[in-house]
VMD Tcl script that draws the C-alpha trace (Angstrom):
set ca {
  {-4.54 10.23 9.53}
  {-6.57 7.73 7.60}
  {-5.48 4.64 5.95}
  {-6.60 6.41 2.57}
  {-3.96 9.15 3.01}
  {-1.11 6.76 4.34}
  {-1.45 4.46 1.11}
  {-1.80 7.38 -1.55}
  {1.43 9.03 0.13}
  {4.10 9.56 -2.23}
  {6.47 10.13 0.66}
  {5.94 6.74 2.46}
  {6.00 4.81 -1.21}
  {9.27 6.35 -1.87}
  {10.86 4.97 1.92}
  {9.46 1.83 1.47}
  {11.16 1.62 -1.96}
  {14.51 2.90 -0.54}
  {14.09 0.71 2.50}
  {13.06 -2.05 -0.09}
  {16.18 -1.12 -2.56}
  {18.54 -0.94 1.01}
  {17.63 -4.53 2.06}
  {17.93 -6.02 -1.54}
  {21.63 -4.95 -1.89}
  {22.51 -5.94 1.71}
  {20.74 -9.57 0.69}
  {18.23 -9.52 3.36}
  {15.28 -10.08 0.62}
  {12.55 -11.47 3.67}
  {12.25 -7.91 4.71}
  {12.34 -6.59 1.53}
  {9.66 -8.93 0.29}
  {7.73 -8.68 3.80}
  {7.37 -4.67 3.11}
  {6.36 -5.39 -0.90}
  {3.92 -7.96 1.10}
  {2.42 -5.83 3.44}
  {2.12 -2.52 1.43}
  {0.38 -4.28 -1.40}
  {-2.50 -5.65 1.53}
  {-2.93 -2.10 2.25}
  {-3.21 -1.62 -1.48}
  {-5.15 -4.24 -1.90}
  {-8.00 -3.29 1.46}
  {-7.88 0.36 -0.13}
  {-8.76 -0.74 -3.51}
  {-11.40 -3.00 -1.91}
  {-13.25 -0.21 0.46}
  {-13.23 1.92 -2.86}
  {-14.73 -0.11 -4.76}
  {-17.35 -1.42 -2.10}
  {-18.00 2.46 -1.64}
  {-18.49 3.76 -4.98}
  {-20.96 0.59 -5.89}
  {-22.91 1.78 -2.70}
  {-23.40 5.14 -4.12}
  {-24.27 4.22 -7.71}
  {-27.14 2.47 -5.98}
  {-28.27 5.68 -4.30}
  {-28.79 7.55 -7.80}
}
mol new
graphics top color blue
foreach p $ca { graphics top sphere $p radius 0.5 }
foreach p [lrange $ca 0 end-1] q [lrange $ca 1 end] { graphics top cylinder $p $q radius 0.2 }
display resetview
């Protein structure tokens, strides 16, 4: 599977928020912010290779 399908997945968004929501009312917030942490990097490195890939093709026009 590629990174492109694991970030768009509903399914994994809505266990990291439950896993997110589960640590914040035990009051373990480092691995509730650690998860917001890393999931917005691979946010963030998606958003990046899209952009870097659709200004590659608007040069090919």
């Amino acid at each position: 599977m590629t990174l492109t399908k694991i970030v768009n997945s509903k399914l994994l968004a809505m266990l990291i928020g439950a896993w997110v929501a589960y640590c914040a009312s035990v009051g373990d917030y480092d691995g509730a912010v650690f998860l917001l942490f890393f999931y917005s990097l691979m946010l963030w490195d998606y958003g990046t290779k899209k952009a870097t890939e659709s200004d590659a093709s608007d040069g090919n026009k």
